[in-house]
C-alpha positions in Angstrom: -88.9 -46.5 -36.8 -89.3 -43.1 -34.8 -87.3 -44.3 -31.8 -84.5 -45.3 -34.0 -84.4 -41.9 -35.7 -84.6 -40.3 -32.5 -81.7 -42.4 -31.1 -79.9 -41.7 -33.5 -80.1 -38.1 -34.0 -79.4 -38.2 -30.4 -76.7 -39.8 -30.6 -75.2 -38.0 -33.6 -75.9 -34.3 -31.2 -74.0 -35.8 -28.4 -71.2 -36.8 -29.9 -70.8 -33.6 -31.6 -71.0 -31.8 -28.2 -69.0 -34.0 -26.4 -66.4 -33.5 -29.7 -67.0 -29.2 -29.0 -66.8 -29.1 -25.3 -63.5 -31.4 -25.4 -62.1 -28.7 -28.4 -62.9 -25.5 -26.3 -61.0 -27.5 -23.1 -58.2 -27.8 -24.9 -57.7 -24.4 -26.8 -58.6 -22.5 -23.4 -56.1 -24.0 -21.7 -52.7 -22.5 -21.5 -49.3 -24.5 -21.9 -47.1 -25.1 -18.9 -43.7 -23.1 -18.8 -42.3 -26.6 -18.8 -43.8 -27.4 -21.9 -41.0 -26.7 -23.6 -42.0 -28.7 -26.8 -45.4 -26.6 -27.3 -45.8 -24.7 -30.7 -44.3 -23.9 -33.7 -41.9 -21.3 -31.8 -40.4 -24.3 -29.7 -39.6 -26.3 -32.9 -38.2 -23.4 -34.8 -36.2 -22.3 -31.8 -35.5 -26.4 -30.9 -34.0 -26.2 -34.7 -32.6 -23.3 -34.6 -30.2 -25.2 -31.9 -29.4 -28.0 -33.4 -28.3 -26.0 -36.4 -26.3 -23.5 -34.2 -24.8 -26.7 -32.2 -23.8 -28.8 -35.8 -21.9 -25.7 -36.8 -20.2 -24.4 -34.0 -19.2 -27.3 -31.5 -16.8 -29.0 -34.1 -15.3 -25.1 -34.7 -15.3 -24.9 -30.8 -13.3 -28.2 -30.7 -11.0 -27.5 -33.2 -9.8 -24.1 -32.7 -6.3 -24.5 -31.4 -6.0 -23.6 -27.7 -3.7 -20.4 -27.6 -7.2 -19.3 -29.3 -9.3 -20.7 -26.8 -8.1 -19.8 -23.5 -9.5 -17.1 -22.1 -12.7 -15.1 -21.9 -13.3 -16.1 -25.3 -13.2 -19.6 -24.8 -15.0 -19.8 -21.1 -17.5 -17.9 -22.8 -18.3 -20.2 -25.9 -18.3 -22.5 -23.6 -21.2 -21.2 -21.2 -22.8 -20.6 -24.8 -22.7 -24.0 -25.8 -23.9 -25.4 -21.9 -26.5 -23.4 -22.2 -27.6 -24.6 -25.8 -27.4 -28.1 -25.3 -29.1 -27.9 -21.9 -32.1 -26.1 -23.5 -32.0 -28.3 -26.7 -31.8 -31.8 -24.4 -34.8 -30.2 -22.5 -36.8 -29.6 -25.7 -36.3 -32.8 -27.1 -37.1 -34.8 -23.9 -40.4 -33.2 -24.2 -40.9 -34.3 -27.6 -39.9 -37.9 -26.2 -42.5 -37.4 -23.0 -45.3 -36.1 -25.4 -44.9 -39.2 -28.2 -44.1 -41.8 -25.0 -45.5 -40.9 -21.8 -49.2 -40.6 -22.2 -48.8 -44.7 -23.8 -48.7 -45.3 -20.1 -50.7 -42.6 -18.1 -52.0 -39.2 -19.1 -51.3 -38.4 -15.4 -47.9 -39.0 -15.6 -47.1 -36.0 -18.0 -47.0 -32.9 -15.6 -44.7 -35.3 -13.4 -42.6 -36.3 -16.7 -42.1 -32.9 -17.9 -40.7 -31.4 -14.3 -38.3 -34.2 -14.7 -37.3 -33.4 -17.9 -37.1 -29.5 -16.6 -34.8 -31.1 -13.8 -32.1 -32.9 -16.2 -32.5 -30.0 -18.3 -31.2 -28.0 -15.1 -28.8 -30.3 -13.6 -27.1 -30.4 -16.9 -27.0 -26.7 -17.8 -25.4 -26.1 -14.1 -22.9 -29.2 -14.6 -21.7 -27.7 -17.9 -21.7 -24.1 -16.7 -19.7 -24.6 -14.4 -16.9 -27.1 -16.5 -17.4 -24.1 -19.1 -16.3 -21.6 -16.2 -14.5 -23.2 -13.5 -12.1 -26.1 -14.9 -9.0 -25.0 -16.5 -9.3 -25.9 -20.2 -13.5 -25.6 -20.4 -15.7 -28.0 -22.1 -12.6 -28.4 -24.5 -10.1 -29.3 -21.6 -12.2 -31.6 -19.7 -13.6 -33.4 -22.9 -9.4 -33.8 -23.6 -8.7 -34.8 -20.9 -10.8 -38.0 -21.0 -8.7 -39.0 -23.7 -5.4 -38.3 -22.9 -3.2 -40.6 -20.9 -1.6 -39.8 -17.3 1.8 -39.2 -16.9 4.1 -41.3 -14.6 4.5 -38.7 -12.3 0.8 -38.8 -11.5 0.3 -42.1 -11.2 3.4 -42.7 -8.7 1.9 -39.8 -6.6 -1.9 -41.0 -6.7 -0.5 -44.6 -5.9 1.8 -43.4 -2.8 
């Protein structure tokens, strides 16, 4: 009857250390700059984006061109890269925190870098359309819909 007391209370005072020690790992450690999912400031500024992308791309998209063109318009543009870069990088954070550690807890530092690199790759692929290509974001995105002329197509076939 003793032993199993003492076994018990045992057990009971190491699994309330082993719950402590585990807590004060955690809260000591600092988040990675490439957590960019960590907090309550991430999902306020995460929906902060997505509020500021609802509202503006459709005005962006619809503003005739003669409005556009121009500082103005290149510089919406770099606006809007750099928003939905940063909000595609916060949200495939959310996606490697709920997902990743499913298959490895090792795999998250290695998962989130990635997520930092298509973050990247797509802020500089969309900065420079924003910047570079006649027309922006709003020209390129038009012209994926709008047919080629004859000319081109007799010169791009000769």
């Amino acid at each position: 009857m003793l032993r199993t007391v003492q076994s018990q209370s045992s057990q009971a005072i190491r699994r309330h250390l082993s719950h402590r020690i585990r807590n004060m790992s955690t809260e000591s450690c600092k988040p990675s700059p490439f957590e960019g999912d960590s907090g309550k400031l991430a999902t306020q500024v995460h929906h902060g984006m997505t509020n500021f992308l609802a509202v503006v791309t459709p005005i962006y998209f619809m503003v005739p061109e003669s409005y556009s063109d121009g500082m103005v318009g290149k510089s919406l543009g770099a606006i809007l890269a750099v928003n939905i870069s940063a909000h595609s990088w916060i949200g495939l954070n959310y996606v490697v925190t709920d997902y990743v550690p499913k298959i490895s807890k090792k795999l998250m530092g290695p998962a989130r870098i990635v997520s930092a690199g298509i973050g990247l790759v797509t802020l500089l692929g969309l900065g420079k359309i924003a910047l570079m290509t006649e027309g922006g974001l709003k020209g390129t995105l038009k012209g994926l819909w709008t047919p080629k002329k004859v000319e081109e197509e007799a010169k791009e076939s000769s």
